[in-house]
C-alpha positions as CSV (number, residue, x, y, z in Angstrom):
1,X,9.1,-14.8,-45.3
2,X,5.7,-16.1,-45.5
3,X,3.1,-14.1,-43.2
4,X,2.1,-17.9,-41.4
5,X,5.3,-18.5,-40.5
6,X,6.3,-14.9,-39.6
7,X,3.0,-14.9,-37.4
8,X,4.1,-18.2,-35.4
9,X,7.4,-17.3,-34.9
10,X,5.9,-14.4,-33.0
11,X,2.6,-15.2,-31.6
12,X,4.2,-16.5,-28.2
13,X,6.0,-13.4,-27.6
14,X,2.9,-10.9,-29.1
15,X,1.0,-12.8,-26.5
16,X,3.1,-12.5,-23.3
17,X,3.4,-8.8,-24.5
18,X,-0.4,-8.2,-24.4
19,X,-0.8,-10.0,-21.4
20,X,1.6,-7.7,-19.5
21,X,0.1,-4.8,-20.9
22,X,-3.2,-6.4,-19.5
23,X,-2.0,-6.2,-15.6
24,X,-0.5,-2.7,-16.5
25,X,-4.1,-1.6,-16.9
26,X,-6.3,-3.6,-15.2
27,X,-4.1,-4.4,-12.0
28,X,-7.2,-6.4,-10.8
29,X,-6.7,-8.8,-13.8
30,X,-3.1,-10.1,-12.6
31,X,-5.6,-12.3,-9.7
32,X,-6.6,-14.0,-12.9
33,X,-4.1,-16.8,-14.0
34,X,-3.2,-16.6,-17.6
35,X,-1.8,-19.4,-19.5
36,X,0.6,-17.4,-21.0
37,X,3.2,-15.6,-18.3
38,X,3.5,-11.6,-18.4
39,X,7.0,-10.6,-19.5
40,X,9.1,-8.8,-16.4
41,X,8.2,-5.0,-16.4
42,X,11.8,-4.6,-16.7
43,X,11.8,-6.1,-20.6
44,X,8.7,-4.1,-21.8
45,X,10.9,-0.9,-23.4
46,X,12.9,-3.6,-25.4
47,X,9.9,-5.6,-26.4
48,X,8.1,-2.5,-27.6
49,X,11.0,-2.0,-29.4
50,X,11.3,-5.0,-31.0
51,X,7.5,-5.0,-31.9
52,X,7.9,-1.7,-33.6
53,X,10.7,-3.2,-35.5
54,X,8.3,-6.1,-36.8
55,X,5.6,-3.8,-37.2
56,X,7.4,-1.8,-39.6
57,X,8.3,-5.3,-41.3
58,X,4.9,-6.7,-41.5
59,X,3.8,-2.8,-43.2
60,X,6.9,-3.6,-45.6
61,X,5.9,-7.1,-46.5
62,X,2.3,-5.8,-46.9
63,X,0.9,-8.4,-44.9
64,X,-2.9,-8.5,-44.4
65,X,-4.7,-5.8,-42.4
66,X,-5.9,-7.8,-39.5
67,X,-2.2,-8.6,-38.6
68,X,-1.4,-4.5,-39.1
69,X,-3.8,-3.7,-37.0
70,X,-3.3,-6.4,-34.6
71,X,0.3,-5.2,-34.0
72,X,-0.2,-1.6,-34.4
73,X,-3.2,-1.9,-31.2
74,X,0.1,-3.5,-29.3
75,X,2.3,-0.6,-30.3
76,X,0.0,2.3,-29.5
77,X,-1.1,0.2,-25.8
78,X,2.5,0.2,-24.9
79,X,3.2,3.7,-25.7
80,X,0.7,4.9,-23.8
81,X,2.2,3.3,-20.9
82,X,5.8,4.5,-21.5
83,X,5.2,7.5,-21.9
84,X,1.8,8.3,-19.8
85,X,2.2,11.2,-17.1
86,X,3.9,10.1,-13.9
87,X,1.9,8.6,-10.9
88,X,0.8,11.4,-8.2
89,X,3.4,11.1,-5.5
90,X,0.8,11.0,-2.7
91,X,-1.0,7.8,-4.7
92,X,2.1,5.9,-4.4
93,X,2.7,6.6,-1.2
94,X,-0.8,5.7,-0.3
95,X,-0.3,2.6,-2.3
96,X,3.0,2.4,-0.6
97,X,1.5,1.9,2.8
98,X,-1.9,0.7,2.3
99,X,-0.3,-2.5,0.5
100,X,3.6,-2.9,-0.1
101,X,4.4,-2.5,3.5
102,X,2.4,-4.9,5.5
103,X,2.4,-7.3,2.3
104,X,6.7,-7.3,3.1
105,X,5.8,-7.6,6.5
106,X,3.9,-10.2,6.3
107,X,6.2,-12.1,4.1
108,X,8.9,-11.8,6.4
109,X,6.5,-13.1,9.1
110,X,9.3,-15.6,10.5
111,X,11.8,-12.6,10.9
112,X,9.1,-10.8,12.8
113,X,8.5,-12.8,15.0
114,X,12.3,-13.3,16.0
115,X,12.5,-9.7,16.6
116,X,10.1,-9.5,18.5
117,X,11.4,-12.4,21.3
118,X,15.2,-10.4,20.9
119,X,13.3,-7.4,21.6
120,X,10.2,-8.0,24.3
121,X,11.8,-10.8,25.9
122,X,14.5,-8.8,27.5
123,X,12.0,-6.4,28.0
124,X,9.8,-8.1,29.7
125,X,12.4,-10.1,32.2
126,X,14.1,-6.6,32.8
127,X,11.2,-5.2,33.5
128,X,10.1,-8.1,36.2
129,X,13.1,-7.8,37.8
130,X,14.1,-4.4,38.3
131,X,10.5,-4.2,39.9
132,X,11.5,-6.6,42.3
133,X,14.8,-5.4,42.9
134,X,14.8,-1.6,41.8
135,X,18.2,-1.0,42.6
136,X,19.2,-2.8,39.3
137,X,18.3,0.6,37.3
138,X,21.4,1.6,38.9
139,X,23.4,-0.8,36.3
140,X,22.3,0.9,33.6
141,X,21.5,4.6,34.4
142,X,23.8,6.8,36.9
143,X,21.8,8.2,39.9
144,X,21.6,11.9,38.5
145,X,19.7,10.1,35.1
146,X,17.4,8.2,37.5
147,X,16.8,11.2,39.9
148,X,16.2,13.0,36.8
149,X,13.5,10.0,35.3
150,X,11.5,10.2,38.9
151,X,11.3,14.2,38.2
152,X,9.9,13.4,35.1
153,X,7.1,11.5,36.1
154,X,6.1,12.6,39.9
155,X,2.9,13.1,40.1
156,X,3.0,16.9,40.9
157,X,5.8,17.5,37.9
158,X,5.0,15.6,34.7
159,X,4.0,17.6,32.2
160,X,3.5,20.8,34.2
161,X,4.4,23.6,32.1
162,X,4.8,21.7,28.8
163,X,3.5,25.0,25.9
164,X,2.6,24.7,22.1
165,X,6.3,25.6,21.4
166,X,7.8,22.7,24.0
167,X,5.6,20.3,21.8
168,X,6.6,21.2,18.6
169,X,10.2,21.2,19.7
170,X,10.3,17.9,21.4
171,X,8.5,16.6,18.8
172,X,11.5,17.6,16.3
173,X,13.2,15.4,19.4
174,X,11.5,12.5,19.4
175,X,11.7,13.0,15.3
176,X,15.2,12.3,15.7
177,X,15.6,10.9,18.6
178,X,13.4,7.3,17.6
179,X,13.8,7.6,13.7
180,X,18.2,7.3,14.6
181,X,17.4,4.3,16.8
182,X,15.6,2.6,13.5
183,X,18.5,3.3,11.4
184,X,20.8,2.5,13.3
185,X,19.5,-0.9,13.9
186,X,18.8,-1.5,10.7
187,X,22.5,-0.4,9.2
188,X,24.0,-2.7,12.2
189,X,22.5,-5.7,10.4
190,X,25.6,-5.5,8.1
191,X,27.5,-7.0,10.5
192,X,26.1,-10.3,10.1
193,X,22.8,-9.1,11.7
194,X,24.7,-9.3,15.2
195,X,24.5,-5.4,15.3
196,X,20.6,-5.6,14.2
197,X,20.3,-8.2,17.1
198,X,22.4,-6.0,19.7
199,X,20.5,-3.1,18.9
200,X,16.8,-5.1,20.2
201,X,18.2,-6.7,23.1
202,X,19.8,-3.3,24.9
203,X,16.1,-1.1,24.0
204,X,14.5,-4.6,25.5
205,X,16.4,-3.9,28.4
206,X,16.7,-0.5,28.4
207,X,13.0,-0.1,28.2
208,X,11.8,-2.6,30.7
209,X,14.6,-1.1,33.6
210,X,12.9,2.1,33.3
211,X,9.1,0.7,33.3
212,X,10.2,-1.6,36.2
213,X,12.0,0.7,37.9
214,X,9.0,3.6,37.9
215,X,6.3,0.8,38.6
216,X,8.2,0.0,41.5
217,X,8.4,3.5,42.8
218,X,4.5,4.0,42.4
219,X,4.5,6.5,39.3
220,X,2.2,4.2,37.4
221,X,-0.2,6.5,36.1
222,X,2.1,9.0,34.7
223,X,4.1,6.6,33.3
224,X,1.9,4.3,31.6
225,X,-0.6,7.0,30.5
226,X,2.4,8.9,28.7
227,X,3.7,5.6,26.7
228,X,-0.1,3.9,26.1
229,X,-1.0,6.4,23.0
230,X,2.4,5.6,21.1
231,X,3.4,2.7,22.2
232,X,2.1,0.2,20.0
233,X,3.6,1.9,16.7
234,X,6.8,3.2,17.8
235,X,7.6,-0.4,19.5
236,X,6.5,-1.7,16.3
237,X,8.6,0.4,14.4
238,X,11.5,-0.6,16.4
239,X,10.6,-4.4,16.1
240,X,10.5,-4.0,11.9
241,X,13.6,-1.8,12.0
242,X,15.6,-5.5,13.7
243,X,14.0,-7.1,10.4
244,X,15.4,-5.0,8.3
245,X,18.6,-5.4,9.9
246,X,18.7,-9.0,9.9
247,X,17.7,-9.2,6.5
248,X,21.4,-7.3,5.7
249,X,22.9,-9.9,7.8
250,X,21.3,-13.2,6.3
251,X,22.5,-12.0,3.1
252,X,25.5,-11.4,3.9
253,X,26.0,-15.1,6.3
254,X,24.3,-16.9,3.4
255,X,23.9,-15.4,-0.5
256,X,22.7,-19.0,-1.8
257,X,23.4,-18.8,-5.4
258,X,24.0,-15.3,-5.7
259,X,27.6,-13.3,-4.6
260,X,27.1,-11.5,-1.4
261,X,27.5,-8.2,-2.9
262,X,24.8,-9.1,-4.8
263,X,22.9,-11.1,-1.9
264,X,23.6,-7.9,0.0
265,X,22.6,-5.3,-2.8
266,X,19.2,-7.3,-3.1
267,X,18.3,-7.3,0.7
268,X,19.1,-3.8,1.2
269,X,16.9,-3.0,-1.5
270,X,13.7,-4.6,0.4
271,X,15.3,-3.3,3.6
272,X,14.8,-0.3,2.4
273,X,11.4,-0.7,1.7
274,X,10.6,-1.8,4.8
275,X,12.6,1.3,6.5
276,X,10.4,3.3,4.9
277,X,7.3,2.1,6.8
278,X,9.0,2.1,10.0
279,X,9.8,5.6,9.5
280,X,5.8,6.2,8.6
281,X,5.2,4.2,12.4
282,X,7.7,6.3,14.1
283,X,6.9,9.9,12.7
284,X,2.9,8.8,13.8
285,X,4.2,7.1,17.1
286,X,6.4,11.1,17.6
287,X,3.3,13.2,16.4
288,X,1.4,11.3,19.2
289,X,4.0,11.5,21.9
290,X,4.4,14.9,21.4
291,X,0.7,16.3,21.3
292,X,-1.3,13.9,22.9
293,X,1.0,11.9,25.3
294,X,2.4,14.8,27.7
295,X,-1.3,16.1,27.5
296,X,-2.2,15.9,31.7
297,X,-5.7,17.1,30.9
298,X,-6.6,14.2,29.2
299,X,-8.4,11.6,31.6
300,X,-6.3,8.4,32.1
301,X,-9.6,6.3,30.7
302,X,-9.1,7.6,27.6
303,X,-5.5,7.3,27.5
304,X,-5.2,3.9,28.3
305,X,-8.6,3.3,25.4
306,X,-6.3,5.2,22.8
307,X,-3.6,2.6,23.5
308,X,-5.7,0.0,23.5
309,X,-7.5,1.1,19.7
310,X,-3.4,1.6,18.9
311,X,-2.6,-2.1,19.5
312,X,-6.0,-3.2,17.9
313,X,-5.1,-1.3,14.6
314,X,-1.5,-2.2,14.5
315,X,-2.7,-6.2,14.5
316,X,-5.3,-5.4,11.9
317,X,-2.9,-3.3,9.5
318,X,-0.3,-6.0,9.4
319,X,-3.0,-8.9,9.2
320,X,-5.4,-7.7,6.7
321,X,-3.9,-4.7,4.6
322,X,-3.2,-5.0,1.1
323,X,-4.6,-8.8,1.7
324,X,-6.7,-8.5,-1.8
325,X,-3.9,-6.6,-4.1
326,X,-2.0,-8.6,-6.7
């Protein structure tokens, strides 16, 4: 074969082989539309392959040196990165946060926002009423649990003797305590997401029975000084752990084109990913409840700012981070 038509069988493929190795790279250069599309990452072993096999043709065939050394930069740009030394763990996990997560989130906006009416909906009529009518609390919570929630907060009793080791050890509590209520709603999206859904309805109500009930009764600064510092990530862990879960369950109610194991397979993948962050949001929301939360000393101003900056930078993360990566 002549080296013209050996070069334009190829040139397409040499081309949307250098391209990819481009955005490998230069990630910044993947914001910069090519005419010719990147191969999946997926096919880059098989290429490089392949263009080792033609390179060996083209040295064979003695074709000229420009086309040697054309193909042989290819060969030695892939090779470097197959074989190049791992990524530091701690840069993809920074990567990992600072631009997969909220990018998912973000692109499963309308799932979101579902959530969050199954979740603070409930949570906000429950709350609303049991103020009204306190002795509602009593439909969900026997009276040695309440008795036991008013001891909790009194203003004479909450927090009093609370040491370094009671922190670290209900930390470990809250640890497992809130990161078992993510998985739990997210693994109950199986079931066509009606699990998921369960799961944010009964911790809307759960939740706004107790803050109605102890509004009611008056405990309003122990109470709402203790939730402001965590509040804002560990509800919003909560929230993205339903959207995980309903992602299990659309696949499963409706796989389009694909089979549901395979629907299913593909959701849980990016469910996954998403459980990940919410189990960054809950750890942070359980360091905070733990060590800063139960903290009496702390003047209620600054609790209630903390909260405040905590909302403020939950917004911002999800709206803007990772907003200018490929």
């Amino acid at each position: 074969m002549k080296q013209r038509l050996f070069e334009k069988r190829h040139t397409v493929s040499w081309q949307a082989f250098a391209v990819s190795l481009d955005r490998l790279e230069r990630p910044a250069s993947a914001k910069n539309p090519s005419p010719t599309a990147p191969l999946p990452v997926a096919a880059i072993p098989s290429a490089y392959r392949q263009l080792g096999q033609q390179l060996a043709i083209a040295r064979y065939r003695c074709y000229s040196a420009a086309l040697l050394a054309r193909l042989n930069q290819l060969a030695l740009r892939a090779h470097q990165q197959l074989y190049r030394a791992p990524q530091r763990r701690w840069l993809v996990v920074l990567q990992f946060l600072t631009t997969d997560f909220p990018q998912r989130v973000r692109a499963n906006a309308g799932l979101f926002w579902l959530c969050a009416a199954l979740f603070y909906l409930p949570l906000l009529g429950m709350g609303l009423a049991v103020y009204q009518a306190p002795e509602l609390i009593y439909s969900l919570l026997p009276p040695e649990s309440v008795a036991d929630l008013e001891a909790m907060y009194a203003p004479d009793q909450a927090g009093v003797g609370r040491s370094a080791a009671d922190d670290l050890a209900m930390f470990g509590y809250y640890i497992y305590n809130n990161i078992g209520l993510g998985f739990r709603t997210f693994a109950g999206g199986i079931f066509l997401g009606v699990g998921a859904a369960f799961m944010l309805l009964f911790n809307g109500v759960f939740i706004g029975a107790i803050s109605g009930y102890l509004t009611s009764r008056g405990f309003i600064e122990t109470f709402y000084t203790f939730v402001a510092g965590h509040g804002a990530f560990e509800l919003t862990g909560i929230v993205l752990a339903g959207v995980a879960g309903l992602k299990l369950g659309w696949a499963v109610a409706a796989p389009r084109r694909w089979s549901r194991g395979e629907a299913l397979r593909q959701a849980a993948a990016s469910g996954v990913r998403l459980i990940l962050g919410v189990v960054a949001l809950l750890l942070l929301a359980a360091f905070i409840e733990a060590f800063w939360s139960s903290n009496r000393t702390i003047p209620a101003e600054i609790k209630y700012a903390v909260g405040i900056a905590g909302w403020l930078l939950v917004i911002l993360y999800f709206t803007l981070a990772g907003r200018r990566a490929p």
